[in-house]
LOZAMI-838077 format. One record per residue (C-alpha): x, y negated, z negated; residue in three letters; chain. Coordinates in nm, 4 decimals. Example, Ala and Ser with C-alpha at 12.3 -4.5 7.8 and 13.67 -1.06 7.14 Angstrom:
2
        xx        yy        zz   aa  ch
    1.2300    0.4500   -0.7800  Ala   A
    1.3670    0.1060   -0.7140  Ser   A
***
This chain:
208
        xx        yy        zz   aa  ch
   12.8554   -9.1915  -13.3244  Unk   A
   12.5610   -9.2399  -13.5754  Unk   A
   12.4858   -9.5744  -13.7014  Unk   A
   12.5268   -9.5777  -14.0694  Unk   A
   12.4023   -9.8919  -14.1540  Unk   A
   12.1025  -10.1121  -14.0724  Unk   A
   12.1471  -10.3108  -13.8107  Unk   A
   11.8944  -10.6152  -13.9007  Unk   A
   11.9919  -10.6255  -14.2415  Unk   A
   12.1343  -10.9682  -14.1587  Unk   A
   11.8350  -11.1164  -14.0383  Unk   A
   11.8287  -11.4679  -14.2144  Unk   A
   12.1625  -11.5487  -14.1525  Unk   A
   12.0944  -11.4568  -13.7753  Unk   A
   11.8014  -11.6795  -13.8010  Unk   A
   12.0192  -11.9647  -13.9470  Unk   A
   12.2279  -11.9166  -13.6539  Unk   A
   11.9704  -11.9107  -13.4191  Unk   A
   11.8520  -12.2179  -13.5728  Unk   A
   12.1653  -12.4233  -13.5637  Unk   A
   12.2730  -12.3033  -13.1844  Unk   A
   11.9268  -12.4240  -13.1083  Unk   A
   12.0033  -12.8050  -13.2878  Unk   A
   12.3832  -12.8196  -13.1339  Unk   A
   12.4166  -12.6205  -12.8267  Unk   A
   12.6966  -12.3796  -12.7427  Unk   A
   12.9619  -12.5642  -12.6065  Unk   A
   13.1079  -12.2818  -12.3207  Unk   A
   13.4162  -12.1774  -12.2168  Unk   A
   13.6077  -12.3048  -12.5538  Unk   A
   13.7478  -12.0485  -12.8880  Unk   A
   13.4866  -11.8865  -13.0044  Unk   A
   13.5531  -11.7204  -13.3699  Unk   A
   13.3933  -11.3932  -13.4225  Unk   A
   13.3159  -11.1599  -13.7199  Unk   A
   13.2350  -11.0986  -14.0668  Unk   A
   13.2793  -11.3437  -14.3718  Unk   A
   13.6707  -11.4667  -14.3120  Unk   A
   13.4534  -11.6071  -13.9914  Unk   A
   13.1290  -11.6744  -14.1525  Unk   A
   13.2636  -11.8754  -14.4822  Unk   A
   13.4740  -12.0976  -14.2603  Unk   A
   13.2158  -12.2750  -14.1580  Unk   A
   13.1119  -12.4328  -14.5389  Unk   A
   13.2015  -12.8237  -14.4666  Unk   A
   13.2768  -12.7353  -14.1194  Unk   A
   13.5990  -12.6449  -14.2476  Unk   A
   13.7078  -12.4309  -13.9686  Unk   A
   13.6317  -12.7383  -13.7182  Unk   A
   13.8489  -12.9930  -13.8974  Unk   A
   14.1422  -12.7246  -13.9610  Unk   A
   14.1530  -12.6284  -13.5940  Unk   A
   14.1056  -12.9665  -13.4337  Unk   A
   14.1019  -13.0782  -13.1728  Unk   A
   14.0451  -12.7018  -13.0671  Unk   A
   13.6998  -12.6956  -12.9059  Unk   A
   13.6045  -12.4438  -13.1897  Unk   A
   13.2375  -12.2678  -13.2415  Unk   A
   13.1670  -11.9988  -13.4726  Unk   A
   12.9172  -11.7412  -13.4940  Unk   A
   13.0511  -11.5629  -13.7640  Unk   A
   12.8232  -11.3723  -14.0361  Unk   A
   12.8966  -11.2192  -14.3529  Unk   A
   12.9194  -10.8488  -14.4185  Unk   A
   12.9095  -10.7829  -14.0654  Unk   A
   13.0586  -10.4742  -13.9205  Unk   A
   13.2229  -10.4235  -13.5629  Unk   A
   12.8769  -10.2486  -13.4807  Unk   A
   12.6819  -10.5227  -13.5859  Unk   A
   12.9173  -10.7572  -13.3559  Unk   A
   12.8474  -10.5226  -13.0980  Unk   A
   12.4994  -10.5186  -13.1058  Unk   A
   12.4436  -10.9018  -13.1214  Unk   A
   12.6789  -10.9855  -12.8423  Unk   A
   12.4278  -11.1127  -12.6403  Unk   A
   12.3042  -11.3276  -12.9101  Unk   A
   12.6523  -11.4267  -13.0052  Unk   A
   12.9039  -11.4540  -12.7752  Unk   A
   12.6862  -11.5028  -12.4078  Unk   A
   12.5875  -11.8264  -12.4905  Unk   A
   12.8878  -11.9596  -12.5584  Unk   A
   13.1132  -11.7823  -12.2736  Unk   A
   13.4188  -11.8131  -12.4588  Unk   A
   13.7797  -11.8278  -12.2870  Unk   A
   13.9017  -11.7072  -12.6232  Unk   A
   13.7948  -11.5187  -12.8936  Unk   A
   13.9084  -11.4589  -13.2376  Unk   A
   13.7941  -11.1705  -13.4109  Unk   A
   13.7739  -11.0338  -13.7628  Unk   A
   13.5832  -10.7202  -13.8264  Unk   A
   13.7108  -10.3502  -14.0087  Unk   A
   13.6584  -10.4063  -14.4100  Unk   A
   13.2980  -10.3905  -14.3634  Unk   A
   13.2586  -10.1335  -14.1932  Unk   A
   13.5547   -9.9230  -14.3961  Unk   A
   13.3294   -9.9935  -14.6567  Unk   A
   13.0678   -9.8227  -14.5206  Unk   A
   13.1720   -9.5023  -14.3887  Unk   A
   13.2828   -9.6016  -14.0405  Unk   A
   13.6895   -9.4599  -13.9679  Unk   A
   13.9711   -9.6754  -13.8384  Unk   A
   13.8652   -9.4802  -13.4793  Unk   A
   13.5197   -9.5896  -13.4765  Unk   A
   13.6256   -9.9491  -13.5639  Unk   A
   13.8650   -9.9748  -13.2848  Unk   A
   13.6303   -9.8243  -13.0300  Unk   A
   13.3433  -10.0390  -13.0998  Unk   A
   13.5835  -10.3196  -13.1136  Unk   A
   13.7266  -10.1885  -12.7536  Unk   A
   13.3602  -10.1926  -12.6230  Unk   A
   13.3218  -10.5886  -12.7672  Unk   A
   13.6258  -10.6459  -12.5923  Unk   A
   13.4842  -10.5000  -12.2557  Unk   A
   13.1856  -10.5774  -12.2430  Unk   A
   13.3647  -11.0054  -12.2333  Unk   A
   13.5947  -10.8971  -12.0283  Unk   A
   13.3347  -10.7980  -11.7701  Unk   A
   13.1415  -11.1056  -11.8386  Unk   A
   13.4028  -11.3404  -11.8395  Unk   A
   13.7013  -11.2354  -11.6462  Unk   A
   14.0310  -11.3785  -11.7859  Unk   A
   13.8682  -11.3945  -12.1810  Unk   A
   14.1965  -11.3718  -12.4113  Unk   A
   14.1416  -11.2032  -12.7374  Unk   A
   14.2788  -11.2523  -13.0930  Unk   A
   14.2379  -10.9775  -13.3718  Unk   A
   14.2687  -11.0819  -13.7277  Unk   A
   14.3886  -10.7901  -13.8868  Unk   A
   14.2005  -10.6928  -14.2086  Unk   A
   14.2871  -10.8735  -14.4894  Unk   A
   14.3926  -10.6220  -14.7336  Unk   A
   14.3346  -10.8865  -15.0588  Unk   A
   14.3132  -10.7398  -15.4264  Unk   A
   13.9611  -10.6747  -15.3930  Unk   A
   14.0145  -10.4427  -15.1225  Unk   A
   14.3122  -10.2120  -15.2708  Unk   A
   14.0316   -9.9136  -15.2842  Unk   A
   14.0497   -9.8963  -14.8274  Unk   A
   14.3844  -10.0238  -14.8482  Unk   A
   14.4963   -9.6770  -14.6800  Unk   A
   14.2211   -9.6968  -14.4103  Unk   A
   14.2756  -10.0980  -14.3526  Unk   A
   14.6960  -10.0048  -14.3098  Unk   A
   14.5903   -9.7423  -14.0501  Unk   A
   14.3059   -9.9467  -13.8746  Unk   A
   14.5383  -10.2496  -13.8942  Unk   A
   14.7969  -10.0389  -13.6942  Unk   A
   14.5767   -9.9124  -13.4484  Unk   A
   14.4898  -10.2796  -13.3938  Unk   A
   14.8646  -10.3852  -13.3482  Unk   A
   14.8962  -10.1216  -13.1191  Unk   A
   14.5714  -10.1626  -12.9481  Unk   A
   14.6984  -10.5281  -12.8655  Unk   A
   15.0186  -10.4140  -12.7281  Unk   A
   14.8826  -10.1992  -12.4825  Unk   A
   14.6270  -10.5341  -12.3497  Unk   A
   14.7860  -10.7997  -12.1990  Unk   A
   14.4978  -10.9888  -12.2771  Unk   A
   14.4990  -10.9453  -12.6443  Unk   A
   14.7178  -11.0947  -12.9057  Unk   A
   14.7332  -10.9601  -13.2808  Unk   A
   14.7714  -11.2295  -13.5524  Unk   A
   15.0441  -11.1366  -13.8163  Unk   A
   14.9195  -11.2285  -14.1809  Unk   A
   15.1325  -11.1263  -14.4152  Unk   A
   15.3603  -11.4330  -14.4896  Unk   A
   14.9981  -11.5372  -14.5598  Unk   A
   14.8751  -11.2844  -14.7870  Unk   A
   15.1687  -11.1749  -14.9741  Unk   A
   15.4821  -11.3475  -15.1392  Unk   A
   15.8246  -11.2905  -15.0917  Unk   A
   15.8395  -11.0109  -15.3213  Unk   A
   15.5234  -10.8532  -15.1309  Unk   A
   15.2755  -10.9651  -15.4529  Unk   A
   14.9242  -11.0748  -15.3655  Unk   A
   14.9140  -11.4659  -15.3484  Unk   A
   14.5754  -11.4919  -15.5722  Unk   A
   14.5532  -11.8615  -15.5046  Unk   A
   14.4279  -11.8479  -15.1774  Unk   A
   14.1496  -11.7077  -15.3109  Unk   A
   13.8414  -11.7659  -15.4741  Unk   A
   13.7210  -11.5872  -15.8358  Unk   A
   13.5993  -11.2972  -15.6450  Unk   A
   13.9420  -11.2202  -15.4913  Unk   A
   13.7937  -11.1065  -15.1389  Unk   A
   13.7477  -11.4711  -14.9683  Unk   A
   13.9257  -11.7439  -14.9180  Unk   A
   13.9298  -12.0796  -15.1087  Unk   A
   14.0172  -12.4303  -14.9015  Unk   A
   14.3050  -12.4126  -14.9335  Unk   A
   14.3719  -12.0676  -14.8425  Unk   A
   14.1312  -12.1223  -14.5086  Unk   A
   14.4067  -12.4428  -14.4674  Unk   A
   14.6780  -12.2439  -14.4727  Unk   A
   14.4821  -11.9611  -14.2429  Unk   A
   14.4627  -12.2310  -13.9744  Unk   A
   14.7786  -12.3649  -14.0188  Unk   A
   14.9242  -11.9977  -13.9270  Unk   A
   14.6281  -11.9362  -13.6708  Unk   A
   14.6392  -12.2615  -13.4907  Unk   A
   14.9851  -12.2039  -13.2406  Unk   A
   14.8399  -11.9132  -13.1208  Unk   A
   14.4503  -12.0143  -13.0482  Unk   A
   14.5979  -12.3385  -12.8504  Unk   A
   14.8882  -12.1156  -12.7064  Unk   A
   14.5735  -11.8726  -12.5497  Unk   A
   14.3692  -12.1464  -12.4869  Unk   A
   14.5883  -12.3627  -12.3209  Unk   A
***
Protein backbone atom coordinates (compact mmCIF):
# COMPACT_ATOMS: atom_id res chain seq x y z
CA UNK A 1 0.00 0.00 0.00
CA UNK A 2 1.30 3.56 -0.93
CA UNK A 3 1.08 6.24 1.54
CA UNK A 4 -1.07 8.95 0.20
CA UNK A 5 -0.64 11.46 2.57
CA UNK A 6 2.20 13.13 4.49
CA UNK A 7 2.93 11.67 7.38
CA UNK A 8 4.45 14.79 9.46
CA UNK A 9 1.94 17.04 8.37
CA UNK A 10 0.84 17.09 12.01
CA UNK A 11 3.92 18.17 13.43
CA UNK A 12 2.84 20.99 15.94
CA UNK A 13 0.18 19.25 17.37
CA UNK A 14 2.68 16.24 17.90
CA UNK A 15 4.93 18.73 19.43
CA UNK A 16 2.10 19.99 21.77
CA UNK A 17 1.75 16.51 22.74
CA UNK A 18 5.14 15.87 23.25
CA UNK A 19 5.19 18.87 25.30
CA UNK A 20 2.35 18.14 27.63
CA UNK A 21 3.35 14.17 28.15
CA UNK A 22 6.64 15.70 29.07
CA UNK A 23 4.81 18.28 31.96
CA UNK A 24 2.24 15.33 33.20
CA UNK A 25 3.60 11.96 32.62
CA UNK A 26 1.76 9.01 31.12
CA UNK A 27 -0.03 7.42 33.69
CA UNK A 28 0.31 3.36 32.41
CA UNK A 29 -1.78 0.66 32.28
CA UNK A 30 -5.19 2.91 32.40
CA UNK A 31 -7.84 3.83 28.96
CA UNK A 32 -6.01 5.33 26.68
CA UNK A 33 -8.24 7.21 23.84
CA UNK A 34 -6.85 7.07 20.44
CA UNK A 35 -7.45 8.82 17.06
CA UNK A 36 -8.39 11.68 15.05
CA UNK A 37 -10.45 14.84 16.17
CA UNK A 38 -13.66 13.01 18.05
CA UNK A 39 -10.31 12.10 20.28
CA UNK A 40 -8.33 15.17 19.83
CA UNK A 41 -11.26 17.92 20.57
CA UNK A 42 -12.18 16.08 23.74
CA UNK A 43 -9.57 17.21 25.40
CA UNK A 44 -10.65 21.32 25.23
CA UNK A 45 -11.37 21.90 29.20
CA UNK A 46 -10.27 18.47 29.84
CA UNK A 47 -13.63 17.58 28.95
CA UNK A 48 -13.05 14.02 28.22
CA UNK A 49 -11.40 13.66 31.89
CA UNK A 50 -14.36 15.05 33.82
CA UNK A 51 -17.02 13.08 31.52
CA UNK A 52 -15.25 9.77 32.08
CA UNK A 53 -14.32 10.10 35.72
CA UNK A 54 -13.10 8.52 37.74
CA UNK A 55 -11.80 6.45 34.63
CA UNK A 56 -8.01 6.80 34.73
CA UNK A 57 -8.37 8.46 31.21
CA UNK A 58 -5.29 9.90 28.91
CA UNK A 59 -5.60 10.96 25.46
CA UNK A 60 -3.33 11.28 22.69
CA UNK A 61 -5.67 12.04 20.21
CA UNK A 62 -4.87 14.49 17.11
CA UNK A 63 -6.93 16.01 14.59
CA UNK A 64 -7.16 14.93 10.98
CA UNK A 65 -5.31 11.94 11.73
CA UNK A 66 -5.66 8.86 9.68
CA UNK A 67 -5.31 5.08 10.82
CA UNK A 68 -1.76 5.37 9.07
CA UNK A 69 -0.79 8.22 10.90
CA UNK A 70 -1.90 6.25 14.25
CA UNK A 71 0.15 3.61 13.01
CA UNK A 72 3.14 5.31 12.47
CA UNK A 73 3.25 7.24 15.83
CA UNK A 74 2.50 4.27 17.99
CA UNK A 75 5.57 4.39 19.59
CA UNK A 76 5.17 7.95 20.34
CA UNK A 77 1.60 7.44 21.35
CA UNK A 78 0.51 4.56 22.83
CA UNK A 79 4.16 2.91 24.40
CA UNK A 80 4.36 5.33 26.90
CA UNK A 81 1.32 4.97 28.26
CA UNK A 82 0.88 0.96 28.05
CA UNK A 83 -2.70 1.08 28.03
CA UNK A 84 -5.02 -1.92 29.31
CA UNK A 85 -7.62 -0.35 27.08
CA UNK A 86 -7.87 1.52 24.17
CA UNK A 87 -10.48 3.44 22.45
CA UNK A 88 -10.11 4.18 18.99
CA UNK A 89 -11.55 6.48 16.36
CA UNK A 90 -9.95 6.62 13.00
CA UNK A 91 -11.67 5.96 9.09
CA UNK A 92 -13.21 9.58 7.98
CA UNK A 93 -9.84 10.86 7.53
CA UNK A 94 -8.47 8.68 5.79
CA UNK A 95 -11.87 8.02 3.48
CA UNK A 96 -11.23 11.41 2.82
CA UNK A 97 -8.16 10.90 1.43
CA UNK A 98 -8.18 8.08 -0.85
CA UNK A 99 -7.52 5.23 1.56
CA UNK A 100 -10.60 2.16 1.09
CA UNK A 101 -12.58 0.68 3.94
CA UNK A 102 -9.76 -2.42 3.40
CA UNK A 103 -6.83 -0.36 3.94
CA UNK A 104 -8.45 1.27 7.03
CA UNK A 105 -9.19 -1.95 8.67
CA UNK A 106 -5.79 -3.44 7.96
CA UNK A 107 -3.80 -0.67 9.26
CA UNK A 108 -6.18 -0.57 12.09
CA UNK A 109 -5.57 -4.60 12.48
CA UNK A 110 -1.75 -3.87 12.53
CA UNK A 111 -2.42 -0.96 15.53
CA UNK A 112 -4.26 -3.54 17.14
CA UNK A 113 -1.27 -6.10 16.92
CA UNK A 114 1.33 -4.47 17.27
CA UNK A 115 -0.51 -3.67 21.45
CA UNK A 116 -1.43 -6.80 21.57
CA UNK A 117 2.16 -7.99 21.31
CA UNK A 118 3.28 -5.30 23.59
CA UNK A 119 0.82 -5.59 26.08
CA UNK A 120 -0.76 -8.94 26.27
CA UNK A 121 -4.42 -8.84 27.49
CA UNK A 122 -4.94 -4.91 25.89
CA UNK A 123 -8.90 -4.75 25.24
CA UNK A 124 -9.88 -2.61 22.36
CA UNK A 125 -12.84 -0.28 21.62
CA UNK A 126 -13.63 0.99 17.99
CA UNK A 127 -15.72 4.05 17.61
CA UNK A 128 -17.31 3.56 14.49
CA UNK A 129 -17.17 6.58 12.11
CA UNK A 130 -19.43 9.09 12.79
CA UNK A 131 -21.34 9.50 9.69
CA UNK A 132 -22.62 13.38 10.77
CA UNK A 133 -24.11 15.77 7.99
CA UNK A 134 -20.84 16.92 7.04
CA UNK A 135 -19.81 13.61 6.04
CA UNK A 136 -22.94 12.44 3.77
CA UNK A 137 -20.34 12.67 0.61
CA UNK A 138 -18.26 8.94 2.24
CA UNK A 139 -21.37 8.03 3.78
CA UNK A 140 -21.25 4.79 1.42
CA UNK A 141 -17.56 4.06 2.27
CA UNK A 142 -18.06 4.96 6.22
CA UNK A 143 -21.44 2.26 6.11
CA UNK A 144 -19.05 -0.33 4.57
CA UNK A 145 -15.88 0.47 6.73
CA UNK A 146 -18.23 0.73 9.73
CA UNK A 147 -19.34 -2.91 8.93
CA UNK A 148 -16.13 -4.30 8.43
CA UNK A 149 -15.39 -2.84 11.87
CA UNK A 150 -18.51 -4.55 13.52
CA UNK A 151 -17.47 -7.55 12.04
CA UNK A 152 -13.84 -7.18 12.64
CA UNK A 153 -14.83 -6.96 16.46
CA UNK A 154 -16.85 -10.02 16.39
CA UNK A 155 -14.31 -12.16 15.19
CA UNK A 156 -11.70 -10.64 18.41
CA UNK A 157 -12.55 -11.51 21.63
CA UNK A 158 -10.57 -8.77 22.67
CA UNK A 159 -12.34 -6.07 20.85
CA UNK A 160 -15.63 -4.46 21.50
CA UNK A 161 -17.49 -2.14 18.85
CA UNK A 162 -19.35 0.89 20.31
CA UNK A 163 -22.93 1.29 18.81
CA UNK A 164 -23.70 5.10 18.08
CA UNK A 165 -26.61 5.52 16.53
CA UNK A 166 -29.19 6.25 19.35
CA UNK A 167 -26.47 8.94 19.54
CA UNK A 168 -26.31 10.29 16.18
CA UNK A 169 -29.69 9.92 14.86
CA UNK A 170 -33.35 10.42 16.22
CA UNK A 171 -36.06 8.20 16.35
CA UNK A 172 -37.09 8.80 12.93
CA UNK A 173 -33.29 8.17 11.80
CA UNK A 174 -32.79 12.32 11.24
CA UNK A 175 -29.39 13.74 12.10
CA UNK A 176 -29.52 15.23 15.72
CA UNK A 177 -27.69 18.69 14.64
CA UNK A 178 -27.45 19.76 18.24
CA UNK A 179 -24.75 17.73 19.21
CA UNK A 180 -22.87 19.53 17.04
CA UNK A 181 -21.03 22.51 16.53
CA UNK A 182 -21.61 25.19 13.33
CA UNK A 183 -19.40 23.11 11.26
CA UNK A 184 -21.57 19.97 11.62
CA UNK A 185 -18.48 17.46 11.74
CA UNK A 186 -17.53 17.80 15.66
CA UNK A 187 -19.04 17.66 18.59
CA UNK A 188 -20.26 20.49 20.92
CA UNK A 189 -20.29 19.86 25.04
CA UNK A 190 -22.93 18.67 25.14
CA UNK A 191 -22.80 16.26 22.43
CA UNK A 192 -19.13 15.00 23.90
CA UNK A 193 -21.57 14.66 27.35
CA UNK A 194 -23.80 12.62 25.89
CA UNK A 195 -20.76 10.61 23.93
CA UNK A 196 -19.49 9.68 27.40
CA UNK A 197 -22.56 9.07 28.88
CA UNK A 198 -23.09 6.19 26.08
CA UNK A 199 -19.22 5.34 26.11
CA UNK A 200 -18.69 5.18 29.79
CA UNK A 201 -20.44 1.35 30.69
CA UNK A 202 -18.37 -0.07 28.31
CA UNK A 203 -14.70 1.62 28.98
CA UNK A 204 -15.27 0.67 32.90
CA UNK A 205 -16.93 -2.73 31.82
CA UNK A 206 -13.24 -3.44 29.78
CA UNK A 207 -11.36 -1.87 32.25
CA UNK A 208 -12.63 -3.33 35.16
Amino acid sequence: MNTKIDLHRFDDQLKQLDEHMRACPPRKHGILLYGSSTMANWRENDMCYKQLAPLPIENTGFGGSTAEEALYYYHRLVVPFEPSVMAYYEGANDLMNGYTPDEVLMLTHRLFEWCRQDFPGIRFLIVPIKLSPALDHIREQGNICNRMFEEYAGTHEDTSFLDVNSFLYDDAGNHRREIYVEDMLHHNECGYAEFAELMKPTLEKLYN
